[in-house]
C-alpha positions as CSV (number, residue, x, y, z in Angstrom):
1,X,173.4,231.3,25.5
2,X,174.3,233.6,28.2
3,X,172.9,237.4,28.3
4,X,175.9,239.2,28.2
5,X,178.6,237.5,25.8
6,X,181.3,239.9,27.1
7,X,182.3,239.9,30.9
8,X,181.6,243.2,32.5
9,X,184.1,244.3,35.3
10,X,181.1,246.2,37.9
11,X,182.6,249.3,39.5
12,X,181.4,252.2,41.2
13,X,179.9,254.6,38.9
14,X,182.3,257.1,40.5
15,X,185.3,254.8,39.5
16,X,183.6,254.2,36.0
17,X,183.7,258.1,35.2
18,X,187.0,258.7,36.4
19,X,188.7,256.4,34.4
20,X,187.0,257.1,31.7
21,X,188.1,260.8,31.6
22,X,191.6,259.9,32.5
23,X,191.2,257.5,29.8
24,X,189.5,260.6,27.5
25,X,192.3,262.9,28.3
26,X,195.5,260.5,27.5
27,X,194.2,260.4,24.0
28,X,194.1,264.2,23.9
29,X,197.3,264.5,24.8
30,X,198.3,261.6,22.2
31,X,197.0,263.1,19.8
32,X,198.9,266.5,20.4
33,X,202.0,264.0,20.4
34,X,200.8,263.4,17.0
35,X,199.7,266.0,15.5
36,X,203.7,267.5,16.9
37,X,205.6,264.2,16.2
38,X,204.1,262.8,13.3
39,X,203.9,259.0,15.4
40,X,200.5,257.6,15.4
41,X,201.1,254.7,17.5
42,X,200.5,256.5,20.8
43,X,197.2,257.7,20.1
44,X,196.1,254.3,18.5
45,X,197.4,252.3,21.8
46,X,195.4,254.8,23.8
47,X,192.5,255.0,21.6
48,X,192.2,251.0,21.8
49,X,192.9,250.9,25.7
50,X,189.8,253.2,26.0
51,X,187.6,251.0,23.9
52,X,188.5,248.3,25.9
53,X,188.1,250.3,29.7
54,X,184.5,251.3,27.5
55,X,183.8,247.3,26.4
56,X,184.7,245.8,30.1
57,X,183.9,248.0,32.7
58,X,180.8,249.2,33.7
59,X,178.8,250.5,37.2
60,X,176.2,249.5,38.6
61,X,173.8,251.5,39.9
């Protein structure tokens, strides 16, 4: 069995935070979309496009 069961997509750290943030920040705004809309599917496609940007891509150092 192989160490790392998930493949990791190896950035530069730089790349790693950036996207995260940007990633960070869409859900904030879907979830002012929500919270004025009353449409929850924004936030949860964001929400799970973060988990997976968090699951798959990671820097190494």
């Amino acid at each position: 069995m192989s160490e790392a069961p998930v493949p990791k997509l190896v950035v530069d750290e730089k790349v790693e935070v950036t996207v995260s943030l940007v990633g960070i920040l869409a859900v904030c705004v879907a979830t002012y979309h929500v919270g004025k809309t009353g449409n929850w599917k924004p936030l949860s496609a964001t929400s799970f496009g973060l988990a997976l940007v968090v699951l798959f891509v990671t820097s190494e150092r």
